[in-house]
N, CA, C and O atoms as a Tinker XYZ file with bonds, in Angstrom:
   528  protein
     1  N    140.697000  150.855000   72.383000    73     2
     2  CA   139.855000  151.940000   72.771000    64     1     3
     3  C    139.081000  152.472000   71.576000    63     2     4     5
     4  O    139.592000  152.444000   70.457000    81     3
     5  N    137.782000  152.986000   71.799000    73     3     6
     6  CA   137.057000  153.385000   70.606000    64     5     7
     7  C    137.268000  155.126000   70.398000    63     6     8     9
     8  O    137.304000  155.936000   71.324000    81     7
     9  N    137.373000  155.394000   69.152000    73     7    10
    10  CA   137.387000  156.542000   68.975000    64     9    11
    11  C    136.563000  157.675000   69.202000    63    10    12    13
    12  O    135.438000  157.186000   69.102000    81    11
    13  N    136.384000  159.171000   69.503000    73    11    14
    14  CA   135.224000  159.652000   69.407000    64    13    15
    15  C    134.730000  159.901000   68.399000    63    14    16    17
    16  O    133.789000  160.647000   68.668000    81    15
    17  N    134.795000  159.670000   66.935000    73    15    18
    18  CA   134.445000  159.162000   65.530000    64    17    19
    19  C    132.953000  158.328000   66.073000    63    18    20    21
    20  O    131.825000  158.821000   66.096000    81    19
    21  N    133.316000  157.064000   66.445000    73    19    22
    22  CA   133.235000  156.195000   66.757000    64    21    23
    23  C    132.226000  156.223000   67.402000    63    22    24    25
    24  O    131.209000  155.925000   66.776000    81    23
    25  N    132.088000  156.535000   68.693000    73    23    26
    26  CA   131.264000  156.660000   69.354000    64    25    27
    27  C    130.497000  157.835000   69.350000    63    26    28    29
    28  O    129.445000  157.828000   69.990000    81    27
    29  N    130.903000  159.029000   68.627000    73    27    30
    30  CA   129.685000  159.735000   67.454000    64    29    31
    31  C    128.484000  159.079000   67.194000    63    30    32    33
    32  O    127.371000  159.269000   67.683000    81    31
    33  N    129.033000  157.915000   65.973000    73    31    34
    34  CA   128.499000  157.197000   64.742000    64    33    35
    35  C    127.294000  156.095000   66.206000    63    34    36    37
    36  O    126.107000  155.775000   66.140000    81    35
    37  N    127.874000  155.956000   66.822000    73    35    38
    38  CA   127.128000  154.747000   68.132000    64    37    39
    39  C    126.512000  155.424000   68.625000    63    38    40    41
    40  O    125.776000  154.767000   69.361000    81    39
    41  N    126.192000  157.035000   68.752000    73    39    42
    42  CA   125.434000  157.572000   69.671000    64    41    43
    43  C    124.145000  158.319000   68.191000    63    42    44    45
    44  O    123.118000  158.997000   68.155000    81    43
    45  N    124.656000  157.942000   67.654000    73    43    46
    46  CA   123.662000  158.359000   66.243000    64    45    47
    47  C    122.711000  157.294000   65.920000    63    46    48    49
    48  O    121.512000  157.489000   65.717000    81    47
    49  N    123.500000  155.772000   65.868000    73    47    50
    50  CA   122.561000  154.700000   65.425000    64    49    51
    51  C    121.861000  154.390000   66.604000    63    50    52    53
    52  O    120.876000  153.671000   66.438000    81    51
    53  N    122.274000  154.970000   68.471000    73    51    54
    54  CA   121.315000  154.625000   68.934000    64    53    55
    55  C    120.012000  155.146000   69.017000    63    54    56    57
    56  O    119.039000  154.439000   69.279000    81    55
    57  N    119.940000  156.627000   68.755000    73    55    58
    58  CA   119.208000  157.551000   68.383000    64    57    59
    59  C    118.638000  157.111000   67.576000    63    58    60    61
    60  O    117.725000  156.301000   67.734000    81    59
    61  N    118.986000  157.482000   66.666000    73    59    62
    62  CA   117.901000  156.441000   65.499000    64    61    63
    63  C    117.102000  155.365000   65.168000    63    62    64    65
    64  O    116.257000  155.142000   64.300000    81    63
    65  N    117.865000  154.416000   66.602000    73    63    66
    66  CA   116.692000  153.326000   66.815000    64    65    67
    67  C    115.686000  153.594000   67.406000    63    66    68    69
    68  O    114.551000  153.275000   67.052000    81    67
    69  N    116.197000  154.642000   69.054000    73    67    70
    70  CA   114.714000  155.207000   69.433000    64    69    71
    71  C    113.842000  155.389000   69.197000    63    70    72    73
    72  O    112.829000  154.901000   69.698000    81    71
    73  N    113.967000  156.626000   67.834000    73    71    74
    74  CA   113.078000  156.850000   67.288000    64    73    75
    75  C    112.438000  155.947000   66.184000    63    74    76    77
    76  O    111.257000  156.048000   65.852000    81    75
    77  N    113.075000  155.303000   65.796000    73    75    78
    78  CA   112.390000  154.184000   64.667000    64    77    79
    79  C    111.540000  153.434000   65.820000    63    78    80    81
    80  O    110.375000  153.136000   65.558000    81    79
    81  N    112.008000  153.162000   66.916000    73    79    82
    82  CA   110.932000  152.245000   68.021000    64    81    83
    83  C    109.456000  152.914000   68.145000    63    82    84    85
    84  O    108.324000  152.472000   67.946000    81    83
    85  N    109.914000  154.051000   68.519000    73    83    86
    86  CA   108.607000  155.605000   68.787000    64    85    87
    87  C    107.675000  155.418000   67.810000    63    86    88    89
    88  O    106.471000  155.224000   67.981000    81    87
    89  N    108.500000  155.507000   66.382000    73    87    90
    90  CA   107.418000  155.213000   65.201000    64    89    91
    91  C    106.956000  154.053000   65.092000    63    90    92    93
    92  O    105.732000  153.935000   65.036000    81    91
    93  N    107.597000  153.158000   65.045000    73    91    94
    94  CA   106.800000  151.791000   65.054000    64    93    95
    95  C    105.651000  151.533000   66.149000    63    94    96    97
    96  O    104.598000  151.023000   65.766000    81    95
    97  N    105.809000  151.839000   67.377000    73    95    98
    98  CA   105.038000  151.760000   68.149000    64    97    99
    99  C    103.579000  152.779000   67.926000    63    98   100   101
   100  O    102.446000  152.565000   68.356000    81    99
   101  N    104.056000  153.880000   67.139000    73    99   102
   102  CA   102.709000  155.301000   66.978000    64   101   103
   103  C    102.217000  154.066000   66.101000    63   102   104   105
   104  O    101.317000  153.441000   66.662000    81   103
   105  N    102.527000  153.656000   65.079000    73   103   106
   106  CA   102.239000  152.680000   63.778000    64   105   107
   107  C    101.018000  151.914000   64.604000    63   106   108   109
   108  O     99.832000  152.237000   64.656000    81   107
   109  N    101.797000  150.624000   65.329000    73   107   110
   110  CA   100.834000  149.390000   65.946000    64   109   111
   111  C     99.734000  149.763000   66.784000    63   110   112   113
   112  O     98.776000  149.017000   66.983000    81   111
   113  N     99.897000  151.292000   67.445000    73   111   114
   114  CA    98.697000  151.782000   68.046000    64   113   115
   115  C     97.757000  152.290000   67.263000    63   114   116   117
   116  O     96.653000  151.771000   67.428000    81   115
   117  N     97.812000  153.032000   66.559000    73   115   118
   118  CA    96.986000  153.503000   65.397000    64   117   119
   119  C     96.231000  152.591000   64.525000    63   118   120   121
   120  O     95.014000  152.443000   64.411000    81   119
   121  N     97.246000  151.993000   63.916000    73   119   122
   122  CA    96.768000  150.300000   63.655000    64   121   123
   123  C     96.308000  150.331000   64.361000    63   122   124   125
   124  O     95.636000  151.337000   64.591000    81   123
   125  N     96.325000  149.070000   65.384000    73   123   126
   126  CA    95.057000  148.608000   66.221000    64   125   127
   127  C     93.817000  149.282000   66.120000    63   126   128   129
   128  O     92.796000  148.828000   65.604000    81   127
   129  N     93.984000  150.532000   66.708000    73   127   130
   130  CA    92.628000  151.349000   66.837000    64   129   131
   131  C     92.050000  151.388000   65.702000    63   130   132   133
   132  O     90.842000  151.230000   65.877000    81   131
   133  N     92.404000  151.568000   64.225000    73   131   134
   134  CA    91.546000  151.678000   63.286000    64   133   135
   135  C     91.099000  150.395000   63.088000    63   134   136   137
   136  O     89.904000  150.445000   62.797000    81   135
   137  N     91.588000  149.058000   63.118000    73   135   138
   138  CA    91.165000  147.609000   63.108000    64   137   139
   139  C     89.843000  147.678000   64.221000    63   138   140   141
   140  O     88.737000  147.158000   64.075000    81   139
   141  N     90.242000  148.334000   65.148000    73   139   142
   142  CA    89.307000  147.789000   66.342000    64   141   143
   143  C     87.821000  148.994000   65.705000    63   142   144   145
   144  O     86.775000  148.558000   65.223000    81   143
   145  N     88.001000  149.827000   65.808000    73   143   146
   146  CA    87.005000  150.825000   65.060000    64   145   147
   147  C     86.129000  150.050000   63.846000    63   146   148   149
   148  O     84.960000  150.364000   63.620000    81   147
   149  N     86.814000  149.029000   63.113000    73   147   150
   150  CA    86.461000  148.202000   61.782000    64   149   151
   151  C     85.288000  147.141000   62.551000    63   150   152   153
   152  O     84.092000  146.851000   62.581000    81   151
   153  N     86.413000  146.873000   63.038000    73   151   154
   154  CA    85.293000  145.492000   63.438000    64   153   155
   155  C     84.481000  145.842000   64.076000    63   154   156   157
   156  O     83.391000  145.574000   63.571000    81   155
   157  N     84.362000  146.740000   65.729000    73   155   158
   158  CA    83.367000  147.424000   65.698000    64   157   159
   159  C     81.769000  147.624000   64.906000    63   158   160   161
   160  O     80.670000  147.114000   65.124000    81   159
   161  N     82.456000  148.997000   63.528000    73   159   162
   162  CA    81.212000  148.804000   62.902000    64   161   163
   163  C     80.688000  147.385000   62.079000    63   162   164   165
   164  O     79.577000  146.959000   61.764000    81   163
   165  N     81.801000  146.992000   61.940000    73   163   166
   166  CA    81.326000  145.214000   60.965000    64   165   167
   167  C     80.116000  144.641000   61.952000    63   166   168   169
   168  O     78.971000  144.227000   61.768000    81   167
   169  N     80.984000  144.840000   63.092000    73   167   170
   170  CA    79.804000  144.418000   64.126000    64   169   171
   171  C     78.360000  144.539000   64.151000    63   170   172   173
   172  O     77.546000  143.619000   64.080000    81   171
   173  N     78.181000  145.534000   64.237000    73   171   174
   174  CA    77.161000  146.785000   64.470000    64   173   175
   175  C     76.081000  146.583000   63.227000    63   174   176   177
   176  O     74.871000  146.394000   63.347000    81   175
   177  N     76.949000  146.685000   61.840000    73   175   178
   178  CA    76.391000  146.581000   60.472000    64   177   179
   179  C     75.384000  144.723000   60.781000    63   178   180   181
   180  O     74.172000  144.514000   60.732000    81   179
   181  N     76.362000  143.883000   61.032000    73   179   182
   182  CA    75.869000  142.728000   61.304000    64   181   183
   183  C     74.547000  142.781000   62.054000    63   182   184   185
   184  O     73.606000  142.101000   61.645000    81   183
   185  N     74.437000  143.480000   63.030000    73   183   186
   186  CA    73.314000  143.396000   63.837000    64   185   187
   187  C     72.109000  143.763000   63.201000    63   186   188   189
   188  O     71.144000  143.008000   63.088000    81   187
   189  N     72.187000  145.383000   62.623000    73   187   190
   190  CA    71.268000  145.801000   61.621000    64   189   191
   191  C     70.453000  144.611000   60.889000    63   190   192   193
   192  O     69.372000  144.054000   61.082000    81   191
   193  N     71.632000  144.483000   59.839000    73   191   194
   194  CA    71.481000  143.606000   59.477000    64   193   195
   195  C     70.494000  142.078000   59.628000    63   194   196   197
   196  O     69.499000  141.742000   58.985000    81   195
   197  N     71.153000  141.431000   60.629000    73   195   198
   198  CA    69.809000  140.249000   61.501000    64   197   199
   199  C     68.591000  140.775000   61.613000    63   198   200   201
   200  O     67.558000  140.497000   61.003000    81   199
   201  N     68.809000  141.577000   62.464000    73   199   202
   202  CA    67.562000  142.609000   62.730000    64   201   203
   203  C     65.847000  143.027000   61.793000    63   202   204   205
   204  O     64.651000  142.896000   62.055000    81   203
   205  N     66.856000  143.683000   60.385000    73   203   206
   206  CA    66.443000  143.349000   59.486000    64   205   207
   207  C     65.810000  142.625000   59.065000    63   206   208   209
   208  O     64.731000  142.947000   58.567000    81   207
   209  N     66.304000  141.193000   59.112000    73   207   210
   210  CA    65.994000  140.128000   58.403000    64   209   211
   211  C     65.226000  139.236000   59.424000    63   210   212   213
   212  O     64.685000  138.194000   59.056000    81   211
   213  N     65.192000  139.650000   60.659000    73   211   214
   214  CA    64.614000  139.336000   61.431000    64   213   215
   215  C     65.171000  137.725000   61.905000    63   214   216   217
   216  O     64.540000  136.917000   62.587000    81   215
   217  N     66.150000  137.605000   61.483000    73   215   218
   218  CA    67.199000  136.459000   62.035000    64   217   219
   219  C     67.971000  136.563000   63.122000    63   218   220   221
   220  O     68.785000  135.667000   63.346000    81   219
   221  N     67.859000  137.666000   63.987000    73   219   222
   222  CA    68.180000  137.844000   65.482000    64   221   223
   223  C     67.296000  136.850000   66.496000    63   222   224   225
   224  O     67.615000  135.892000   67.201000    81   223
   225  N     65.841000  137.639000   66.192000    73   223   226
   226  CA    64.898000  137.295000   67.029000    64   225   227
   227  C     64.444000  135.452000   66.755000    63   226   228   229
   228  O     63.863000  134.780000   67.607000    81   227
   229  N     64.811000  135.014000   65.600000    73   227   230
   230  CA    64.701000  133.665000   65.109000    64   229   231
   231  C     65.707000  132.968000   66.410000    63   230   232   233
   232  O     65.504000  132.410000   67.488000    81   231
   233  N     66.550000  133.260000   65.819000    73   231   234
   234  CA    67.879000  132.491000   66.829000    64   233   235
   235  C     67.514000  132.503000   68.350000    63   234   236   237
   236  O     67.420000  131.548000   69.121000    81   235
   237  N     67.334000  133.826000   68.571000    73   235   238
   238  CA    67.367000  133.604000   70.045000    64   237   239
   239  C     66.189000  132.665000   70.860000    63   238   240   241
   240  O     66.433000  132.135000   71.944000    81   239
   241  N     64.723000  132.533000   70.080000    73   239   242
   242  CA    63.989000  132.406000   70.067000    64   241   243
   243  C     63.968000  130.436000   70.063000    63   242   244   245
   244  O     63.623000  129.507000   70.794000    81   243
   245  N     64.382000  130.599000   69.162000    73   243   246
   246  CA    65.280000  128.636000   68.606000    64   245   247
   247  C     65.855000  128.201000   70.060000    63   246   248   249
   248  O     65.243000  127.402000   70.769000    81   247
   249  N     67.270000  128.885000   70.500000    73   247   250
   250  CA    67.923000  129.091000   71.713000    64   249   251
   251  C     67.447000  128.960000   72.941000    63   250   252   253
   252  O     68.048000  128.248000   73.746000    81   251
   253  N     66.115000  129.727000   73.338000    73   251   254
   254  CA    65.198000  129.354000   74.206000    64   253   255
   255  C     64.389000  128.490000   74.382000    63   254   256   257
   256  O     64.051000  128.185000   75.525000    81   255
   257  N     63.934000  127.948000   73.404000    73   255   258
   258  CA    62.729000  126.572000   73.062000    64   257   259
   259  C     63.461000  125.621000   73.165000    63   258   260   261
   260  O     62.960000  124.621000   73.680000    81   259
   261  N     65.159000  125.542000   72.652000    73   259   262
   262  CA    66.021000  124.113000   72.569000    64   261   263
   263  C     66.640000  123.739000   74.464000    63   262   264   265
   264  O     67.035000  122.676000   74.944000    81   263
   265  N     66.486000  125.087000   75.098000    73   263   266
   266  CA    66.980000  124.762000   76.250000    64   265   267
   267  C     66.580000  124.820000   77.493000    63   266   268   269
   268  O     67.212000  124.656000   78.536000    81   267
   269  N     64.768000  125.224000   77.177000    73   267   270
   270  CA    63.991000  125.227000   77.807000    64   269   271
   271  C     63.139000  123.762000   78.299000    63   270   272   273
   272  O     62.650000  123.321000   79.339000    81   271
   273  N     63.294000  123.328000   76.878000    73   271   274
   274  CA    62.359000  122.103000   76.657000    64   273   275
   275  C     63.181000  120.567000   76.915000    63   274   276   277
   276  O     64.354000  120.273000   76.684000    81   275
   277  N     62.329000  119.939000   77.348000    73   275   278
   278  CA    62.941000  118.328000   77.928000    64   277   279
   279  C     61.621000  117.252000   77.520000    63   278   280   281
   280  O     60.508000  117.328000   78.040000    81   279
   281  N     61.921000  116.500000   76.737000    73   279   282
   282  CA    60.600000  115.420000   76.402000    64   281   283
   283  C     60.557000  114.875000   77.528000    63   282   284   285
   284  O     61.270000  115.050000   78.517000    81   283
   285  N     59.200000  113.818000   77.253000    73   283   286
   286  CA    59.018000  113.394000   78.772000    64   285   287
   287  C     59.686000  111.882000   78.565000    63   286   288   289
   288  O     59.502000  111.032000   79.437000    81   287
   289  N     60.273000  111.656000   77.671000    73   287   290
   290  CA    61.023000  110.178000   77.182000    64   289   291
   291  C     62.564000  111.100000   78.057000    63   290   292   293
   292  O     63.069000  110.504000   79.008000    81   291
   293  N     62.971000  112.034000   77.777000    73   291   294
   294  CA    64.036000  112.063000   78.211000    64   293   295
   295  C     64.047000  112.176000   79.637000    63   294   296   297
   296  O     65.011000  111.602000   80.143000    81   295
   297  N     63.079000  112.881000   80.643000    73   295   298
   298  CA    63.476000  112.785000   81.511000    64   297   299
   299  C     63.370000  111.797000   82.192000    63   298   300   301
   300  O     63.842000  111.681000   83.323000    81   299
   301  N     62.490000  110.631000   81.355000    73   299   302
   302  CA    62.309000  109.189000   82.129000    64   301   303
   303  C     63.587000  108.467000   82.218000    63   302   304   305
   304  O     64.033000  107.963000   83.249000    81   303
   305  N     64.221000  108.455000   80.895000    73   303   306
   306  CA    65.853000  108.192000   80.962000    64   305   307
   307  C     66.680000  108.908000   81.799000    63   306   308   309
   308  O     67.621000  108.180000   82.116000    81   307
   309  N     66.742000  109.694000   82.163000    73   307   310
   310  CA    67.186000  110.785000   83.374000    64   309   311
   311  C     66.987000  110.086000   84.533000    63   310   312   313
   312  O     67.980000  109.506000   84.972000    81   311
   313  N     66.028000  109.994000   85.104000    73   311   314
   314  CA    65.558000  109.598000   86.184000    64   313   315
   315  C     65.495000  108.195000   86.458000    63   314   316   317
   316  O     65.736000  107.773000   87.588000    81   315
   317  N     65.069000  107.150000   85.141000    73   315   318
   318  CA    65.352000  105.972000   85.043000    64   317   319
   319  C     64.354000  105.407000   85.878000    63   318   320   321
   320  O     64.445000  104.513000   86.720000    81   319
   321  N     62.999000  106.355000   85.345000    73   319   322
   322  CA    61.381000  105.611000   85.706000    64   321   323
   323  C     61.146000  104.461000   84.257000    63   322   324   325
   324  O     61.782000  104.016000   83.302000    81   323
   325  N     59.949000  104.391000   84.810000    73   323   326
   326  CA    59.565000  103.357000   83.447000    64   325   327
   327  C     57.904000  104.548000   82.961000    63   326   328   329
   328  O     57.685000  105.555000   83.634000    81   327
   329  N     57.084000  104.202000   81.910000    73   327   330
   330  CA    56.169000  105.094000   81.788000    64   329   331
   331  C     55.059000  104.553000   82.909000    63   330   332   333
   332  O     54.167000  105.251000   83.391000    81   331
   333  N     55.231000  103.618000   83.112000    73   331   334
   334  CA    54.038000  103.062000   84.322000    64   333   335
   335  C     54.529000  103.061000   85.483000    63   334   336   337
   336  O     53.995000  102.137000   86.096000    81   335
   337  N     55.600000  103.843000   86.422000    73   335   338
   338  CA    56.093000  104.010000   87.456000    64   337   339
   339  C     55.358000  104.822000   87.957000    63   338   340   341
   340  O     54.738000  105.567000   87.197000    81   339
   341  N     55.184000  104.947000   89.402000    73   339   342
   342  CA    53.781000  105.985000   90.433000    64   341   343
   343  C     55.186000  107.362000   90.232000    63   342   344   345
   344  O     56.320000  107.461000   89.765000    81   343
   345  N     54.183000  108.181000   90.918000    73   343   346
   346  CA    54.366000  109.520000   90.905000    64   345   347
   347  C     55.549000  109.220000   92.393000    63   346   348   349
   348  O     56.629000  109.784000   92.568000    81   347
   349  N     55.156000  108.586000   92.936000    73   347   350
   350  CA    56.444000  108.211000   94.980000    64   349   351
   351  C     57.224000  107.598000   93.797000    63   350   352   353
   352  O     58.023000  108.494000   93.523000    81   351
   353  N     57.472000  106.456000   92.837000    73   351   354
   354  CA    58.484000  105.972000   92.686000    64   353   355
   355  C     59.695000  107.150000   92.200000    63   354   356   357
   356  O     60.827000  107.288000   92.664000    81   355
   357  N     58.971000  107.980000   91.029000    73   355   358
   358  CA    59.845000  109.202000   90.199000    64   357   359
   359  C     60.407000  110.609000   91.292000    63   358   360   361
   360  O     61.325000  111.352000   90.945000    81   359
   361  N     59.630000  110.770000   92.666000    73   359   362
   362  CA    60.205000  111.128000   93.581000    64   361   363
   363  C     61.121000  110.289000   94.324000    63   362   364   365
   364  O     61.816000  110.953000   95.093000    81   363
   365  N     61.264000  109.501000   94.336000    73   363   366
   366  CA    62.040000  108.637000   95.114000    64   365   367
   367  C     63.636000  108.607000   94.419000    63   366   368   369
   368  O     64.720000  108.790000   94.972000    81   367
   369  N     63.394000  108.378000   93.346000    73   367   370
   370  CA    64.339000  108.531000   92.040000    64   369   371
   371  C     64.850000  109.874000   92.321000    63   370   372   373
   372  O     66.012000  110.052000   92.685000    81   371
   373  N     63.830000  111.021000   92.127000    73   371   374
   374  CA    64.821000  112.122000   92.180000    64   373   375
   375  C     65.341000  112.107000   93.270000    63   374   376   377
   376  O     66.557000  112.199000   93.100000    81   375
   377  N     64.963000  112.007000   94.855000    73   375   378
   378  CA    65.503000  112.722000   95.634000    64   377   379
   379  C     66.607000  111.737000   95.847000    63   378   380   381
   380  O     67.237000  112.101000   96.840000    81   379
   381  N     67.107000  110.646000   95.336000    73   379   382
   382  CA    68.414000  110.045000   95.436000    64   381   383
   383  C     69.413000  110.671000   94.714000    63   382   384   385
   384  O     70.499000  111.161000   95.022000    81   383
   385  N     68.629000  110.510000   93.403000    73   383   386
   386  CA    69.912000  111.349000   92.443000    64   385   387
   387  C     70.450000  112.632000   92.567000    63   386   388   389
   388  O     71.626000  112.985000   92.481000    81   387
   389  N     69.146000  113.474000   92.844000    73   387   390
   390  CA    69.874000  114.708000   93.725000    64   389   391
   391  C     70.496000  114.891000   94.631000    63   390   392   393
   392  O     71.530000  115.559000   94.636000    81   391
   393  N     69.831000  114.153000   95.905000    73   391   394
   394  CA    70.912000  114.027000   97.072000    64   393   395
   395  C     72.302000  113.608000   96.542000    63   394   396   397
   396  O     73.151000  114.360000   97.020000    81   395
   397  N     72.791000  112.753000   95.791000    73   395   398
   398  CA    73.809000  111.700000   95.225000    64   397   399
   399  C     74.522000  112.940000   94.656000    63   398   400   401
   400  O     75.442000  113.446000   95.297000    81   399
   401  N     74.159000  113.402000   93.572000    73   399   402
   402  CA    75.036000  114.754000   93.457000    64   401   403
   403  C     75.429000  115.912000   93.607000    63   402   404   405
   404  O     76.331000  116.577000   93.098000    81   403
   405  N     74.331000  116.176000   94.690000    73   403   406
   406  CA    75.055000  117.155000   95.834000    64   405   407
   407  C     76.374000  116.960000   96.396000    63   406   408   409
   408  O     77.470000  117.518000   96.455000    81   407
   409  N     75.840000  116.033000   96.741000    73   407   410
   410  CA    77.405000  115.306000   97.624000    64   409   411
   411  C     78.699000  115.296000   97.007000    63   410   412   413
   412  O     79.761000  115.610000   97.545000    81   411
   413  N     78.427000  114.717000   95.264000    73   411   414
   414  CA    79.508000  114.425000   94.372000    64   413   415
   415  C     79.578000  115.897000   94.350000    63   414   416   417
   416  O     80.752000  116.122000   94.644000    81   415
   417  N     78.921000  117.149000   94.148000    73   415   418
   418  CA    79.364000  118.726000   93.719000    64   417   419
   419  C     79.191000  118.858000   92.196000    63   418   420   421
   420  O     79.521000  119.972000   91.788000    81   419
   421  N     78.732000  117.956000   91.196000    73   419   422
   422  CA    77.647000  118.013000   90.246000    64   421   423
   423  C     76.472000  118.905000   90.014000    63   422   424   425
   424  O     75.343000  118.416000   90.044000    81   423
   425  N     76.673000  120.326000   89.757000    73   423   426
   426  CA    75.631000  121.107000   89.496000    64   425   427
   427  C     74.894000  120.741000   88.103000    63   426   428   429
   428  O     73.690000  120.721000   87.850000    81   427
   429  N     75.750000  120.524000   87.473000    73   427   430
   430  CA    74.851000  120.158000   85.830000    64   429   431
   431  C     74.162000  119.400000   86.341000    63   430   432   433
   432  O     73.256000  119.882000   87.022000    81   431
   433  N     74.278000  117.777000   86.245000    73   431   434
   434  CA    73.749000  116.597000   86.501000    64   433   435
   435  C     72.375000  117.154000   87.528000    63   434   436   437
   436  O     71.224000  117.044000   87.105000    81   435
   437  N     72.604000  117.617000   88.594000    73   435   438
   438  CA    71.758000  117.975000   89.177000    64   437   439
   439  C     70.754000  118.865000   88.830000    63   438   440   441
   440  O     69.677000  118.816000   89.425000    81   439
   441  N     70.940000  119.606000   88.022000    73   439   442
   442  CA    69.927000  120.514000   87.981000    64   441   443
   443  C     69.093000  119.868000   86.483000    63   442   444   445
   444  O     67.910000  120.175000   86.336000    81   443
   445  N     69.713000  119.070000   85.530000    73   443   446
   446  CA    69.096000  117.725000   84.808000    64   445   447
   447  C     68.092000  116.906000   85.766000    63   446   448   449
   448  O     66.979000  116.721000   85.274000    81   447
   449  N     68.236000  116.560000   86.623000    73   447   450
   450  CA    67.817000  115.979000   87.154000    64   449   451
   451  C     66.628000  116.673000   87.796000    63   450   452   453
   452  O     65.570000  116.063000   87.954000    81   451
   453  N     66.811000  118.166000   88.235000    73   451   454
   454  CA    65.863000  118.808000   88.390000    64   453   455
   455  C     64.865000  119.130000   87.651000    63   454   456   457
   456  O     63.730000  119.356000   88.072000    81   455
   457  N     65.445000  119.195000   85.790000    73   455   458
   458  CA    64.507000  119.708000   85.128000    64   457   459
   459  C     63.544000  118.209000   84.791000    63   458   460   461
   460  O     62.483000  118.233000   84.167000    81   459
   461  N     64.105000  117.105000   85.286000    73   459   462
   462  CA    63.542000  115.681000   84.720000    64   461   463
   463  C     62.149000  115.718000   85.042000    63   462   464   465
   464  O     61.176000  115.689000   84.289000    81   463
   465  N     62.237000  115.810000   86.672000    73   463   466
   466  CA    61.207000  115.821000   87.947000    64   465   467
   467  C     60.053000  117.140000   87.310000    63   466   468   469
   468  O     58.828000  117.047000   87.379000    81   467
   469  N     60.861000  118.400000   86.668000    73   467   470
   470  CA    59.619000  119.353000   87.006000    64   469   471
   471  C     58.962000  118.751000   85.492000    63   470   472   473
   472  O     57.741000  118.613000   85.559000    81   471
   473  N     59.458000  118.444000   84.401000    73   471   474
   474  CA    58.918000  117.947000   83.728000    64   473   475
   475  C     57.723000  116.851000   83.672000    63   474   476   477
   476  O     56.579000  117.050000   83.263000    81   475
   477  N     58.388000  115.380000   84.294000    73   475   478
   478  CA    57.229000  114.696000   84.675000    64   477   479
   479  C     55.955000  114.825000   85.742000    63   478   480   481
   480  O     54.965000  114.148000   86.021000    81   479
   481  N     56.431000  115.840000   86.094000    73   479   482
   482  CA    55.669000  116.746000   87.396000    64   481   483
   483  C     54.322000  117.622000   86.402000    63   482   484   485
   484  O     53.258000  117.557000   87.017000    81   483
   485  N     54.217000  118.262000   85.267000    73   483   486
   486  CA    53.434000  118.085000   84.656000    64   485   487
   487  C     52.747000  117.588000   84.153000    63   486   488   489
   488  O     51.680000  118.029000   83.725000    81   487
   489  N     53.478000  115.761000   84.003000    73   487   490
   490  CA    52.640000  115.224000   83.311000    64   489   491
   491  C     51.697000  114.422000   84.099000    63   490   492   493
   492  O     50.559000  114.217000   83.676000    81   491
   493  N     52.051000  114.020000   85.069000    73   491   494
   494  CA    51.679000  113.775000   86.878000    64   493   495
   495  C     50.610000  114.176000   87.334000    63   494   496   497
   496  O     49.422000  113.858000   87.271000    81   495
   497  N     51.368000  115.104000   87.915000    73   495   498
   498  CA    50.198000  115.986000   88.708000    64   497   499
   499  C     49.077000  116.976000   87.484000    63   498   500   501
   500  O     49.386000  117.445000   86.389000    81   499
   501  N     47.612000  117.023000   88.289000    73   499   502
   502  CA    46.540000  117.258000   87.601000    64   501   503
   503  C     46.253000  118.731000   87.699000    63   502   504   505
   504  O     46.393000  119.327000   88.767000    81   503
   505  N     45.824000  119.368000   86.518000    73   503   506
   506  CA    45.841000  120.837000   85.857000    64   505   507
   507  C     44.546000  121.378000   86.953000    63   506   508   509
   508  O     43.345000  121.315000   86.693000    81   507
   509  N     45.057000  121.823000   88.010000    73   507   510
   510  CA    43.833000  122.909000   88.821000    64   509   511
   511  C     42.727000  123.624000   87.784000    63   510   512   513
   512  O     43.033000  124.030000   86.663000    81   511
   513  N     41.727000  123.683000   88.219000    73   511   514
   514  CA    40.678000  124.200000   87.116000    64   513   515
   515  C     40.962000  125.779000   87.604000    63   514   516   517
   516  O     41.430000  126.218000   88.654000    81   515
   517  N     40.517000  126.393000   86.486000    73   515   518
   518  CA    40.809000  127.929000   86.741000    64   517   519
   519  C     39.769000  128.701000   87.479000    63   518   520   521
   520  O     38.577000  128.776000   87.178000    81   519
   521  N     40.232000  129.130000   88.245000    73   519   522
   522  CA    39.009000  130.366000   89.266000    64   521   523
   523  C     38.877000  131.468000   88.468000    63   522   524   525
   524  O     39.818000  131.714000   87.713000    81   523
   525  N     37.866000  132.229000   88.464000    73   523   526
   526  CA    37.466000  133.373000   87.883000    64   525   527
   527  C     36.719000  134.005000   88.689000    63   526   528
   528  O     36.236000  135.089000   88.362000    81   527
């Protein structure tokens, strides 16, 4: 049997862990928040920063032109015309390959395939003269 000495001393060290838990835990919250507050402004400073230097508007700018744009060599490989194929053959082409991966549930591929068509579709079809 344990003494009440004993179980004094056991009702003291459990106490004391409580509270050492309480504190540790005030600790890792506080922490955090001042980390998260840090990076935050690191953040923020960063942006300025680009901004500044005008290396925001570069990037995004890069970003748009790289994923906007499709040569007309690539979408022939896409489509798997030749450069002397009619304008019915490169439709014919697309509407297989599209149909084909509809079916498979291929949204990338497909919409590649979409940008192939609107691409050679410029080079194709003839520039309407402008009304004024």
């Amino acid at each position: 049997m344990r003494s009440p000495e004993m179980m004094s001393h056991f009702g003291n060290y459990t106490m004391f862990l409580r509270q050492a838990a309480k504190i540790l835990a005030n600790l890792i919250v506080m922490g955090s928040s001042i980390l998260a507050r840090a990076v935050v402004q690191a953040y923020r400073q960063a942006l300025a920063n680009a901004s500044k230097n005008g290396v925001a508007q570069e990037a995004v700018q890069n970003i748009k032109r790289a994923s906007k744009t499709m040569t007309e060599a690539e979408a022939r490989q896409i489509l798997d015309v030749a450069e002397n194929s009619s304008w019915e053959e490169i439709v014919q082409k697309y509407d297989n390959l599209f149909e084909r991966n509809a079916k498979n549930g291929s949204f990338y591929l497909q919409s590649k395939v979409h940008r192939a068509k609107e691409c050679l579709e410029a080079v194709y079809q003839p520039k309407e003269p402008e009304t004024k």
